[in-house]
N, C-alpha and C positions, 0 to 999 in steps of 0.2 A: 677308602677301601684299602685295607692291606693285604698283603702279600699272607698272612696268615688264612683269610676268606678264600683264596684258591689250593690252597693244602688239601690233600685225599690220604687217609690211611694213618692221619697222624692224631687223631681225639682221644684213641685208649692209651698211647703213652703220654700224650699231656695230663688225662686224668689220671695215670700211674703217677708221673710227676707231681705233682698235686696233692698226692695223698699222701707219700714219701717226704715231701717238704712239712706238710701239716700245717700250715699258717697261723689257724685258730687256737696252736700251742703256745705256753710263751717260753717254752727252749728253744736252743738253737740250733738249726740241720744242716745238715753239708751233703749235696747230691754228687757224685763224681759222676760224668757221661765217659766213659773211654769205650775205644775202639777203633777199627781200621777207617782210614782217610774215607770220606763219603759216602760215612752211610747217615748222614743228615744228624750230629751231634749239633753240630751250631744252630741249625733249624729247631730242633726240640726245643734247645734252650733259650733261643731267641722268643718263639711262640710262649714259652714259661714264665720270662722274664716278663712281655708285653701284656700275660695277665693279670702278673700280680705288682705290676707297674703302681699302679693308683694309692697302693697300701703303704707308699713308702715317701717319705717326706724327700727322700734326693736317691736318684738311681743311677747306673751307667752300666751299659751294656761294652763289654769288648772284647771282641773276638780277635782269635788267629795272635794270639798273645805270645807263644813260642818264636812263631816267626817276627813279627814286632819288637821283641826284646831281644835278637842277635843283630838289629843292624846297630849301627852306633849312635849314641845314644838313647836310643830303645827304650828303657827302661822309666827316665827319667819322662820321654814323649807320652808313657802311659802314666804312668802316674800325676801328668799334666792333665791328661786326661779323663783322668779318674777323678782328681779335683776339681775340676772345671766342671762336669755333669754333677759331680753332687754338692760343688759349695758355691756354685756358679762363679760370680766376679769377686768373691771374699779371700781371694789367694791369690799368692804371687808365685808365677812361674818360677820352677824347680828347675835347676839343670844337676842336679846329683839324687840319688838314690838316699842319701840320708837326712838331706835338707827336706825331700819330698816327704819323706815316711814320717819326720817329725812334724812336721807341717799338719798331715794327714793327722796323729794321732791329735794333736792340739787341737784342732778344731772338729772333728768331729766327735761328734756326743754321745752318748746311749740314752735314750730318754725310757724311762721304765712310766708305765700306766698303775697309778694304787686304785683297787675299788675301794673307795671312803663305806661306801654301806657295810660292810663286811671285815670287820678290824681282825678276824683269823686271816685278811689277805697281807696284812700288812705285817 
């Protein structure tokens, strides 16, 4: 059981969310959540991510990113972290920001999907 099963009040903005992201399209969407400290940003996007978790060959959730990336080293801590959830043990820990990013772009992929039946897709 997760902590999403005890949520009240939050199902028409995850199906807002939901419908804004578009899943079923194959461009790509950028949701921005802002606003004042607590009014449950992280929570939306927490319950969002955790749905459409399954649809994705490597994911990573990480919050409270502003404050994570002023203490020192910060930066490089999430970018560790961002590789390690989505390339698992296929990376070696970063400690700079440009070793990470390059890192990052090398190994991860875009994999596109062709429909073979239908060569107008291709």
């Amino acid at each position: 059981m997760s902590i999403n099963d005890h949520l009240t009040g939050i199902d028409d903005r995850v199906s807002d969310m939901l419908n804004l992201l578009d899943c079923d399209s194959s461009g790509v969407r950028l949701v921005v959540l802002h606003g004042m400290g607590g009014i449950e940003k992280t929570t939306l996007a927490s319950v969002v991510f955790n749905k459409l978790l399954s649809q994705f060959e490597g994911s990573s959730f990480i919050s409270n990113v502003c404050e994570s990336a002023t203490v020192h080293g910060g930066i490089a801590k999430l970018q560790n972290k961002l590789s390690g959830d989505i390339l698992g043990g296929q990376y070696a820990r970063s400690c700079n920001f440009d070793d990470g990013y390059g890192e990052m772009i090398q190994r991860i992929q875009v994999k596109t999907t062709f429909d073979n039946d239908n060569p107008m897709c291709l």
